[in-house]
C-alpha positions in Angstrom: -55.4 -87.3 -171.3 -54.3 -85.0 -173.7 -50.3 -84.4 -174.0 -51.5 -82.2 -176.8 -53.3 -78.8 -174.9 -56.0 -77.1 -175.9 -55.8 -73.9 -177.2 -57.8 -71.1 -177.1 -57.5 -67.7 -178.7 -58.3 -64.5 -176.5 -58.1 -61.4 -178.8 -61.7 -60.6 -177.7 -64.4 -60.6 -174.7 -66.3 -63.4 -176.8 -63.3 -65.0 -176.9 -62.2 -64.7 -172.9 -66.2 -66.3 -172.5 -65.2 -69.3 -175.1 -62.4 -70.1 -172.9 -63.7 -69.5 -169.6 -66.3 -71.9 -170.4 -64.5 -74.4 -171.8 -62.0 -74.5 -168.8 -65.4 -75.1 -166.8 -66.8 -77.6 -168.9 -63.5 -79.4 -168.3 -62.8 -79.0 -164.3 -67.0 -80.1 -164.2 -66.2 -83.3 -165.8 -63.0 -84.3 -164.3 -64.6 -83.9 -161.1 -63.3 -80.9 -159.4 -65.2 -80.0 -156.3 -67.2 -77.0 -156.4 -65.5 -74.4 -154.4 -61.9 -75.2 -155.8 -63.1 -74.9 -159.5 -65.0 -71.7 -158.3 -61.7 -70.9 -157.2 -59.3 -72.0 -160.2 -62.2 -70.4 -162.8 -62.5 -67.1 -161.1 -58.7 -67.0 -161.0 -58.4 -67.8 -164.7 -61.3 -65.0 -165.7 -59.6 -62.5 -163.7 -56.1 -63.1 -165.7 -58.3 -63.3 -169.2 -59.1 -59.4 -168.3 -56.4 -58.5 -167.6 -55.3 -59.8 -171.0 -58.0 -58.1 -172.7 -57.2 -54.9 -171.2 -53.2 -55.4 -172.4 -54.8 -55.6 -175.9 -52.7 -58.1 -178.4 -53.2 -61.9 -178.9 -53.6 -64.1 -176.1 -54.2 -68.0 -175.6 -55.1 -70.1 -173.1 -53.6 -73.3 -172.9 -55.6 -76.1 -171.0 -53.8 -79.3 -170.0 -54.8 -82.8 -168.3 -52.0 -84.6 -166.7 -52.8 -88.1 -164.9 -51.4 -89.0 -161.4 -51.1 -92.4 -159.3 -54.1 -93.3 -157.4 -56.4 -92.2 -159.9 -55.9 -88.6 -159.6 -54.5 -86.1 -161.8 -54.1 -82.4 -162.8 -55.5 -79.7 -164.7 -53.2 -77.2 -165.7 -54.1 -73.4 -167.2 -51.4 -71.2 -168.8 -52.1 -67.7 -170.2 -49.1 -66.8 -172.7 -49.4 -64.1 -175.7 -49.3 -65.7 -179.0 -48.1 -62.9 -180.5 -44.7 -62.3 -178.6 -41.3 -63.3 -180.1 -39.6 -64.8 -178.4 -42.1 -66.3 -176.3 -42.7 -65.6 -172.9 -40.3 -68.2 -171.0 -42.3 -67.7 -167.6 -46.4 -67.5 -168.8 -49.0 -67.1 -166.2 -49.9 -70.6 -164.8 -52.0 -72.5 -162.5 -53.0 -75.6 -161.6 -55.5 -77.9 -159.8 -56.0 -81.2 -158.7 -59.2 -83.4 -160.2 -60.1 -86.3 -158.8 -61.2 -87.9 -162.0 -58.6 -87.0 -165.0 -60.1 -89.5 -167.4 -63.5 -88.3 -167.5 -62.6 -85.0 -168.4 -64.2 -83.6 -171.8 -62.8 -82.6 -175.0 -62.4 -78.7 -174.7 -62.4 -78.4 -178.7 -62.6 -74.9 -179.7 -66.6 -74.8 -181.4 -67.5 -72.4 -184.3 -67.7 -68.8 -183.7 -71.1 -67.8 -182.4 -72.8 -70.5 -180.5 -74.3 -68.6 -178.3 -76.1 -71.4 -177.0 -73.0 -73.0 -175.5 -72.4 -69.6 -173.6 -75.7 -69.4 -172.5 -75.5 -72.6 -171.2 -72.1 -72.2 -169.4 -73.8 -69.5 -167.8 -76.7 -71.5 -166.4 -74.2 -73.7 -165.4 -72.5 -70.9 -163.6 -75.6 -69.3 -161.9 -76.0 -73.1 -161.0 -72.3 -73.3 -159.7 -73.0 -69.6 -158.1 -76.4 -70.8 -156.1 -74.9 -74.2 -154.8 -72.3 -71.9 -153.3 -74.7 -69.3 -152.0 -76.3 -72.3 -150.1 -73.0 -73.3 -149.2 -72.0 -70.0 -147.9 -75.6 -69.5 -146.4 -74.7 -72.5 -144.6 -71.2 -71.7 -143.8 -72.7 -68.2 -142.6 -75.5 -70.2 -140.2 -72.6 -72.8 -139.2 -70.1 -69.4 -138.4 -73.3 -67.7 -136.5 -73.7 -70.8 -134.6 -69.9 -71.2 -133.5 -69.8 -67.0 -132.8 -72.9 -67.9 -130.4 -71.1 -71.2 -129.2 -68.1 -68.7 -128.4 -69.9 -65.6 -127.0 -71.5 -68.3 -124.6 -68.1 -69.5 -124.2 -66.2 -66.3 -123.8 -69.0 -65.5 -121.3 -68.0 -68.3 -119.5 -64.2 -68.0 -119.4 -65.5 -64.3 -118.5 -67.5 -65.6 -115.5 -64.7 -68.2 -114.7 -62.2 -65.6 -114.7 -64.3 -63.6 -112.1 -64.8 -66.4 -110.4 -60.8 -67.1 -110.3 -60.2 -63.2 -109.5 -62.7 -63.6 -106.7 -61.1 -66.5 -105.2 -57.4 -65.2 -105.5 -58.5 -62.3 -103.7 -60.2 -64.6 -101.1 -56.9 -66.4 -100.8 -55.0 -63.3 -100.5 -57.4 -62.0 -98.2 -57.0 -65.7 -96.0 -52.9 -65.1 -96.6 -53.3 -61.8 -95.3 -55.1 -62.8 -92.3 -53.1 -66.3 -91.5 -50.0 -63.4 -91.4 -51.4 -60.9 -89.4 -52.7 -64.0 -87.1 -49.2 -65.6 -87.2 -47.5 -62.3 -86.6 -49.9 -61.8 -83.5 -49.8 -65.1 -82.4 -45.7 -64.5 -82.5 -45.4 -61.3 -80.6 -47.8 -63.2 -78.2 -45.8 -65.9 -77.7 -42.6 -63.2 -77.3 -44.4 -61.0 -74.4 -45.5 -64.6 -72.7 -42.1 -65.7 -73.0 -40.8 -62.2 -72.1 -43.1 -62.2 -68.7 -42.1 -65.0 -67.4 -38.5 -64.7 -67.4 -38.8 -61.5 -66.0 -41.1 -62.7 -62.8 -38.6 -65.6 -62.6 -36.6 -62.8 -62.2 -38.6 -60.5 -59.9 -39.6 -63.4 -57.9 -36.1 -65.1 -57.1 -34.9 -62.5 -54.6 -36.6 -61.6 -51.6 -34.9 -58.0 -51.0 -36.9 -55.2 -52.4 -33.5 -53.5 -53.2 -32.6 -56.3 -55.1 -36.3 -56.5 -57.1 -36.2 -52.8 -57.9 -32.8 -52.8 -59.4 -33.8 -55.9 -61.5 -36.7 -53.8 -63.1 -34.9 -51.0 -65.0 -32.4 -53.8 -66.8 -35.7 -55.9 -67.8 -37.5 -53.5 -69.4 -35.3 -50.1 -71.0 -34.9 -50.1 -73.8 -36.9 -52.5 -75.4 -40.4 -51.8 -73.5 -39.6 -48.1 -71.6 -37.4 -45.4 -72.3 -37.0 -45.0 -68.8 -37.9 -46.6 -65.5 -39.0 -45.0 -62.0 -40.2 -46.9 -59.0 -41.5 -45.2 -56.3 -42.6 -46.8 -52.7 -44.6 -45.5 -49.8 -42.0 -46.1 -47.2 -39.2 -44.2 -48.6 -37.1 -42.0 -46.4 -40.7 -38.8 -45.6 -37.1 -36.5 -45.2 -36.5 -36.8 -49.4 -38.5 -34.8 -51.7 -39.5 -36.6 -54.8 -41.7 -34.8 -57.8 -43.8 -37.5 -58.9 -46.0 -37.0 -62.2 -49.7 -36.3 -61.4 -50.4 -39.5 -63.6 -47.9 -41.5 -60.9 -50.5 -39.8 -57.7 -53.2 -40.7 -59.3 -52.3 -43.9 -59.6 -51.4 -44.3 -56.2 -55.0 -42.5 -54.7 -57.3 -44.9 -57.1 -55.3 -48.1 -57.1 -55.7 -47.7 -61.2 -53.0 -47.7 -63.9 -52.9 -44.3 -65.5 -51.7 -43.2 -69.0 -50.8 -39.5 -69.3 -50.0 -38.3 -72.8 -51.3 -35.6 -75.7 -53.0 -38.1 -77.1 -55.3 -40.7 -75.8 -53.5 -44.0 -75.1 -57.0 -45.9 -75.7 -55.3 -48.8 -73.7 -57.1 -51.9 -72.0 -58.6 -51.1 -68.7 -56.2 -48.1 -68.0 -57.1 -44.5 -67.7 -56.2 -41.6 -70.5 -54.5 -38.2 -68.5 -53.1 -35.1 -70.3 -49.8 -34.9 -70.5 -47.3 -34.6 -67.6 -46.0 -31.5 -66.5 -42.4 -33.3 -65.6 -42.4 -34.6 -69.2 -44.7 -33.1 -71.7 -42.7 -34.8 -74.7 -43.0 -38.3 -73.9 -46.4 -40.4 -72.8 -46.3 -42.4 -69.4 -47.6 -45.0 -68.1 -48.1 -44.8 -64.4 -48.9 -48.8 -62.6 -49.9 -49.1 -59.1 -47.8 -51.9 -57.1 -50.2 -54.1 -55.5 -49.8 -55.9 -52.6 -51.5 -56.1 -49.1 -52.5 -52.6 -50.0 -51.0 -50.4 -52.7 -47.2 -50.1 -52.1 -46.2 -47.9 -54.6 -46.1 -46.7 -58.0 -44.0 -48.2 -61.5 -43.8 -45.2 -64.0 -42.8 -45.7 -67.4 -41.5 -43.8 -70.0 -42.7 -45.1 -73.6 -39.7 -46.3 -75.3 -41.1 -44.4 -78.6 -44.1 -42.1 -79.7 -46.6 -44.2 -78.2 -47.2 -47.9 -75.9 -47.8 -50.8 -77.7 -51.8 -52.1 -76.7 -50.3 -55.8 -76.1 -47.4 -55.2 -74.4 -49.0 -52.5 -72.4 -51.1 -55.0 -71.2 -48.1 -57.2 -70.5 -46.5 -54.5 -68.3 -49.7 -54.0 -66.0 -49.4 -57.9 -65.9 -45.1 -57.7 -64.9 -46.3 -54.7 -62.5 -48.8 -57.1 -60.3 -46.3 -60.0 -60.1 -43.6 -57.1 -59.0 -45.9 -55.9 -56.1 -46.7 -59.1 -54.8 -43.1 -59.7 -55.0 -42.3 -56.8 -53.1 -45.2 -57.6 -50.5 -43.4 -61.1 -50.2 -40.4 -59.6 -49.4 -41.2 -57.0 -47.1 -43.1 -59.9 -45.1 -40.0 -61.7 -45.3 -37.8 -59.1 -44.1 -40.3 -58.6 -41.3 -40.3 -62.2 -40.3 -36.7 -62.4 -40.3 -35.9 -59.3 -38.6 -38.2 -60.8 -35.8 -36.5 -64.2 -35.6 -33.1 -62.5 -35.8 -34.1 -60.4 -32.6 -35.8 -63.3 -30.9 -32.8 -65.4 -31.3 -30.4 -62.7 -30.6 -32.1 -61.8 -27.6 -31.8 -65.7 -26.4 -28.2 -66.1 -26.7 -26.3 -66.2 -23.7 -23.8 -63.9 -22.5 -20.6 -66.0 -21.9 -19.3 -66.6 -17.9 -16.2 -65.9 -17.0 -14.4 -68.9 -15.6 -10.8 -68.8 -14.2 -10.2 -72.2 -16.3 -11.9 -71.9 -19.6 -11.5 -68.8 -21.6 -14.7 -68.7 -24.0 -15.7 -67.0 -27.1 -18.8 -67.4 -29.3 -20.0 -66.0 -32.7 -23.4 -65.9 -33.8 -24.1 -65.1 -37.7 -27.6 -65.1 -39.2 -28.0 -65.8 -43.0 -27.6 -63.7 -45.5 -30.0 -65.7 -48.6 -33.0 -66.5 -47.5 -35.9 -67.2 -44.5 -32.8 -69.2 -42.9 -32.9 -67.5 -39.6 -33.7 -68.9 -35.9 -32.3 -72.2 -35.7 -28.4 -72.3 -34.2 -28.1 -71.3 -30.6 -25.4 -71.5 -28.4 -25.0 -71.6 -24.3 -22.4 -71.7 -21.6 -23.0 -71.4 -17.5 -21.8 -72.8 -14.7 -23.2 -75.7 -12.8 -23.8 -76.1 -8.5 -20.8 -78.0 -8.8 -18.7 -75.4 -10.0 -18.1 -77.5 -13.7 -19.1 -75.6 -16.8 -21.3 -76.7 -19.3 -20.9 -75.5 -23.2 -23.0 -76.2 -25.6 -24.0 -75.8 -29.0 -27.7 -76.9 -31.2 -29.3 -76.5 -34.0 -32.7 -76.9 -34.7 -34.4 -78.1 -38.0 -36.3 -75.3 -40.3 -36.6 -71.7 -40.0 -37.9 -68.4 -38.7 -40.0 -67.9 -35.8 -41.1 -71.3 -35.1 -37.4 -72.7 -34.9 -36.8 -69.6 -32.9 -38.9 -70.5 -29.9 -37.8 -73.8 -30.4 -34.7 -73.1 -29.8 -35.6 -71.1 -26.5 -37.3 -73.7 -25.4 -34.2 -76.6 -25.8 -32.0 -73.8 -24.0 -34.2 -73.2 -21.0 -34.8 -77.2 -20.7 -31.1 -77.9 -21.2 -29.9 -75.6 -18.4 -33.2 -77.0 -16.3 -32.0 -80.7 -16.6 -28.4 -80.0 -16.1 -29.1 -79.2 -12.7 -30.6 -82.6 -12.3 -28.4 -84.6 -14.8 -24.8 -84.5 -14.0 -23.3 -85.3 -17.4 -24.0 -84.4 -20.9 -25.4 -87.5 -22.2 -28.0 -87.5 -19.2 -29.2 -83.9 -20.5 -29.4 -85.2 -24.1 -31.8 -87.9 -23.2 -34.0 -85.8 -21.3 -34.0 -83.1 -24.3 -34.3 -86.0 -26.7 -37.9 -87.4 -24.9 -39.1 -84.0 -24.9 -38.4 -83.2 -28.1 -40.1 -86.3 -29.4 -43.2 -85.8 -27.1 -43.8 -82.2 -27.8 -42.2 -81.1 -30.8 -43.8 -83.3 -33.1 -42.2 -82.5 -37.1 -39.4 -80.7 -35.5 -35.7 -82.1 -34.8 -33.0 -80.6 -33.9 -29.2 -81.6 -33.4 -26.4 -80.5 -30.4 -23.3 -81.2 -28.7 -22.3 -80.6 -24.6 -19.1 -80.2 -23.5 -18.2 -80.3 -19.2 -15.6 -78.6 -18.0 -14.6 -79.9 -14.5 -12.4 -78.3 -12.6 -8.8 -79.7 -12.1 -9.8 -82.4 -14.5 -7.2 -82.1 -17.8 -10.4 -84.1 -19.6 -13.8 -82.8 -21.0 -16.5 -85.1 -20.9 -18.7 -84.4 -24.1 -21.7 -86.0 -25.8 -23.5 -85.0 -29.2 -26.6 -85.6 -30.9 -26.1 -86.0 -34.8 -24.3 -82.7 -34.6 -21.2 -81.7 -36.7 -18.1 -83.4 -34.9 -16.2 -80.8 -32.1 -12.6 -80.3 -33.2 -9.5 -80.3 -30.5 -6.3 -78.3 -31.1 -3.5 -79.3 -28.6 -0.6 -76.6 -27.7 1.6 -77.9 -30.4 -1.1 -77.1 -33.0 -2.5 -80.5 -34.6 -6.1 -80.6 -34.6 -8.0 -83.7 -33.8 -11.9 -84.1 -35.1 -14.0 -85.9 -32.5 -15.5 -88.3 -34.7 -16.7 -90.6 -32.4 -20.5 -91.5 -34.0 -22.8 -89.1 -32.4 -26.0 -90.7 -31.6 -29.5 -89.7 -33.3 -30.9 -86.5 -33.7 -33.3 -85.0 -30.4 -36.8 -85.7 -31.0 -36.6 -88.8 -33.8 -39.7 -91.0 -32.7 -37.3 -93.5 -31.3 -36.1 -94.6 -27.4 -32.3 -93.6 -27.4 -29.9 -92.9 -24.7 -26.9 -91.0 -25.5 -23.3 -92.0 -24.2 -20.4 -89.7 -22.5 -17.2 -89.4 -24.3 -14.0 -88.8 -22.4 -11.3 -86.2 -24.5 -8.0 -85.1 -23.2 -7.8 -81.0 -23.0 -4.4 -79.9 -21.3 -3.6 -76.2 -20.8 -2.7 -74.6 -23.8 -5.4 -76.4 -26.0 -8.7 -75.4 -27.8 -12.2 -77.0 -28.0 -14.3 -75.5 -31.3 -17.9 -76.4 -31.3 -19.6 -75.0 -34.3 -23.0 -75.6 -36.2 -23.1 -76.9 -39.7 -23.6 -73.3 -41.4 -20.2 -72.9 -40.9 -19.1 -76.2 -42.8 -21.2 -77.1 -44.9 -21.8 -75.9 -48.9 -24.4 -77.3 -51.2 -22.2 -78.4 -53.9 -19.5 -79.8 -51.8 -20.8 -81.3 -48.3 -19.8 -81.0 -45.2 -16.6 -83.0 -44.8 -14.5 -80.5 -47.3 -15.9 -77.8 -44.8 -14.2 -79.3 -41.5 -11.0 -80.1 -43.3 -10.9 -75.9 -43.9 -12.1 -75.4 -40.0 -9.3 -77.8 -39.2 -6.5 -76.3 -41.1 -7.9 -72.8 -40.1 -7.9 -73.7 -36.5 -3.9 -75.2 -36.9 -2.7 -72.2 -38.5 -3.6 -70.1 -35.7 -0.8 -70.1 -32.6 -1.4 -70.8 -29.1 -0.6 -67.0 -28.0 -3.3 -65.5 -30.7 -5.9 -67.9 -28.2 -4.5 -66.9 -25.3 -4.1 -63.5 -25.7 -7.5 -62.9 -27.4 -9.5 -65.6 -28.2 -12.3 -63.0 -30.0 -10.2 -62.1 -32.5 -9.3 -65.6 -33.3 -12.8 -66.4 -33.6 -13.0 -64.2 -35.8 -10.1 -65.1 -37.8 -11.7 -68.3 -37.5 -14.9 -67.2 -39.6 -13.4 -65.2 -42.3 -11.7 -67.6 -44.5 -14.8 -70.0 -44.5 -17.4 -67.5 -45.1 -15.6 -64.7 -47.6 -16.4 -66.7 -50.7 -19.9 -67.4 -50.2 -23.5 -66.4 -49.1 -25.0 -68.1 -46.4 -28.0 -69.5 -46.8 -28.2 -71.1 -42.7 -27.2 -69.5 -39.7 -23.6 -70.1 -38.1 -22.4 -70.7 -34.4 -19.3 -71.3 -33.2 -17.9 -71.4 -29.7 -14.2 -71.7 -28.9 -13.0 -73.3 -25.0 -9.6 -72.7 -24.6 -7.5 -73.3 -21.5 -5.0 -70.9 -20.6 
């Protein structure tokens, strides 16, 4: 390892060459690998022209430093030997060998061996080729990894078509799940939307009631406006209906009249109306038994919604057949209410009994045809009052109750008191009337007798008010209902009645309320009944019927019929 460097002169080209090739000679034997002492020699030639070119004296200094491990450094500095001072920063570079001891002596040989140079540059074509194979190698190696990455590029290529292909397939999926949640939603809102509003359509059984429901169900949200017309309105008031409303009612068809075809399901396109150019309708027959009239709609913006136009055609056909149900009704309860009001007795006039009846039919619902009351005199010159009511409604409880009248006054003529008649009404009842029940109380009035002999059949109890005003309620336990498959006989009751008291018979549609029973009911009867004096019932015992009724029946609807009959001695 020389501490000493060697030196080498550069004043000409010859000179740089010396060098050059002893710096070889020394990287070669200390074991430098090819490429780096390409590398450190290449650098070192380059700086030696550059000296030449400066002109002056130059040197190169070569030195061999040992490491640990075995390895070491060669180290080149280019100074000029002619500089004074010298240069305190020369030109240097190193390199790293891997075998410092081996290197050889870099003495400076005679001038003009030319056969060391020409060896040195054997060696260097030598060097030169074994890096041309390296680079050849290098180049195949870099050819081989530019076709490993076109092949690879083509592949992130194709894998990033592939990945744009399936986002758009998953957008295309999202988009779809939404549009098929969205309709999905507004399906479940005009399903939702239809029923309440035939709950709502249905629950009434008066047509007035059912058309004035319409307009708050449906402006604004599905029409802009709301017009119902029906056959049997008043033929004395003109009404201008749109052509698309006519048509509608000639071909039983819903109609759309607009500028622009509607295109909706199953309903027919019309130009636009003459009573409303600026706004499309949609015109929907009422169907019942027949068409009953006509639901025009205004669109509640430029156009109708497909779905929900499809939903209103669907409201439209539960609305007919909920105005077919209640004109049926209101038929079949306008019968009854005749049938029954043509049955009820006009009251006697008897020297010892004043009477007074009231007869109200319901006002909510097919509760009509059941309550009846009856008063005549009997061969004996005693009168008989009564009041029933028969189980269920309408036109069968009607004739029923007709029937119960005509037999009661048939077996008082052969029964002499009124729990006689009851069992004979009681046996036919059970024999004939099969499903059908019904409930009464008979009251005899004999004359010069201060008592009335009564009986009842699972009816409401009778109340008594004497002249001083307390009411009694006759609660002696009525026996079972007429025409309950059982054997029963029915037992007289003996009341006191002096002159100046009352006897109210009444049905339970007077007393009784859903939510509170029937015992609150009497207790208001009975109070009512005190309050009123004994010259109001002697002096006109209508009007205190009548008093009577109001401040049970003001706060409510009925939903059963009432009767009551007032006996009142003078």
């Amino acid at each position: 390892m020389n501490a000493t460097p060697d030196t080498w002169p550069i004043t000409s080209a010859t000179e740089a060459a010396h060098a050059r090739t002893a710096a070889a000679r020394l990287t070669t034997s200390a074991g430098v690998p090819l490429v780096d002492r390409a590398r450190f020699l290449t650098t070192i030639a380059g700086k030696l022209r550059q000296c030449l070119d400066h002109g002056g004296t130059w040197e190169l200094l070569l030195y061999t430093h040992a490491g640990t491990g075995g390895r070491g450094r060669i180290e080149a500095i280019v100074r000029q030997a002619d500089r004074t001072p010298p240069d305190p920063r020369p030109w240097r570079r190193s390199i790293t060998c891997p075998d410092p001891a081996k290197a050889a002596d870099t003495t400076t040989p005679a001038q003009g061996h030319t056969e060391e140079i020409a060896e040195a540059l054997l060696a260097a074509d030598e060097d030169t080729a074994e890096l041309l194979n390296r680079l050849e190698a290098q180049e195949q190696l870099v050819r081989s990894h530019r076709d490993e990455l076109h092949h690879t590029n083509q592949g992130v290529l194709a894998l990033h078509a592939e990945l744009d292909a399936a986002d758009q397939s998953q957008r295309e999926l999202l988009e779809a799940e939404r549009a098929a949640r969205a309709q999905a939603e507004n399906a479940r809102r005009l399903l939702t939307f239809l029923a309440n509003a035939s709950d709502a359509v249905t629950a009434s059984l008066h047509q007035e009631d059912i058309l004035r429901r319409l307009p708050a169900l449906l402006v604004p949200r599905y029409a802009g406006h709301v017009d119902v017309w029906i056959f049997d309105d008043d033929p004395t008031t003109r009404h201008d209906h749109p052509a698309a409303a006519v048509t509608a009612a000639r071909t039983g068809r819903p109609q759309h009249a607009a500028a622009h075809p509607g295109r909706l399901y199953d309903v027919d396109d019309l130009p636009p109306s003459a009573l409303d150019r600026e706004h499309p309708l949609l015109c929907v027959p009422l169907l019942g038994r027949g068409v009953l009239g006509v639901l025009t709609l205004t669109a509640p913006g430029p156009r109708f919604d497909p779905d929900e136009a499809v939903m209103l055609i669907e409201l439209a056909r539960r609305v007919g057949i909920a105005l077919d149900n209640a004109r049926r009704y209101e038929q079949h309860r306008d019968t009854a209410e005749a049938l029954q009001r043509a049955q009820l007795t006009e009251l006697p006039t008897t020297p010892d009994v004043l009477l007074a009846a009231r007869y109200l039919p319901a006002t909510h619902g097919l509760n009509i045809g059941g309550d009846w009351y009856d008063a005549f005199v009997q061969p004996d010159g005693s009168l008989l009052a009564a009041v029933g009511d028969v189980t269920g409604h309408g036109l069968r409880a009607a004739v029923m109750m007709g029937q119960l009248r005509t037999a009661l006054r048939a077996y008082a003529i052969e029964s002499d008191t009124p729990a006689g008649i009851l069992t004979r009404l009681h046996r036919l009842v059970r024999d004939q009337q099969h499903e059908l029940y019904a409930t009464a109380v008979i009251a005899q009035f004999r004359p010069g007798d201060p008592t009335v002999l009564w009986a009842a059949a699972g009816h409401p109890p009778a109340l008594v008010r004497d002249p001083e005003g307390t009411v009694r309620v006759l609660d002696h336990k009525p026996g079972i209902m007429l025409g309950v498959p059982l054997p029963y006989t029915y037992q007289d009751h003996t009341v006191d009645l002096p002159h100046g008291s009352t006897l109210a018979l009444y049905t339970d549609g007077l007393v009784e309320r859903r939510a509170q029973g029937i015992d609150p009911g009497i207790h208001r009867l009975s109070h009512a009944l005190a309050a009123l004096s004994t010259a109001e019932l002697e002096d006109d015992l209508n009007a205190a019927a009548e008093s009577l009724l109001k401040p049970l029946l003001h706060d409510s609807e009925r939903d059963d019929d009432v009767c009551l009959l007032l006996c009142a001695r003078p």
